[in-house]
C-alpha positions in Angstrom: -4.2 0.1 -4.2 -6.4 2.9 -2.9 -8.6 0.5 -0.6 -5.2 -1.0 0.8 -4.1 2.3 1.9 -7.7 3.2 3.0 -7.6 0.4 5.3 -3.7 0.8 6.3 -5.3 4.8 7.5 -2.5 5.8 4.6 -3.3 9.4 4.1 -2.0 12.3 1.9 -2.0 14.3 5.1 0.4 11.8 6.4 2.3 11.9 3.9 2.9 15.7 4.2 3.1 15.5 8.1 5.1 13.2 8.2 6.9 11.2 4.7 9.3 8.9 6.6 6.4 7.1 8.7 4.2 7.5 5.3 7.1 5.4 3.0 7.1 3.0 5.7 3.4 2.2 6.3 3.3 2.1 2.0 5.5 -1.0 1.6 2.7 -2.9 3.0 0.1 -1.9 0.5 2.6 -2.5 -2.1 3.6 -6.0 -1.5 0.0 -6.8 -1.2 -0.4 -4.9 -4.3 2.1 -7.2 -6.0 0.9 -10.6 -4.8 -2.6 -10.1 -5.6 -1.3 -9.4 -9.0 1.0 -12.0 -9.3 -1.9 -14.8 -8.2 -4.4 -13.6 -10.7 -2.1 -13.2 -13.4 0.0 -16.5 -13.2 -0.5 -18.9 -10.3 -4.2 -19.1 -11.3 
């Protein structure tokens, strides 16, 4: 999850500065998160 965010430029300054923007760019990482988790775990 960190290197998702790290790419996504998800920051805990950003988060502070500006939380709305910050919960929206997170979804992304998370559903990435999930899917990657999902293939190693059962589809493989």
């Amino acid at each position: 999850m960190p290197k998702l965010m790290k790419s996504a430029g998800i920051t805990e300054g950003l988060k502070a500065s500006n939380p709305m923007k910050w919960v929206g760019l997170m979804n992304t990482p998370k559903a990435q998160d999930k899917e990657i988790n999902l293939s190693e775990l059962i589809y493989v």
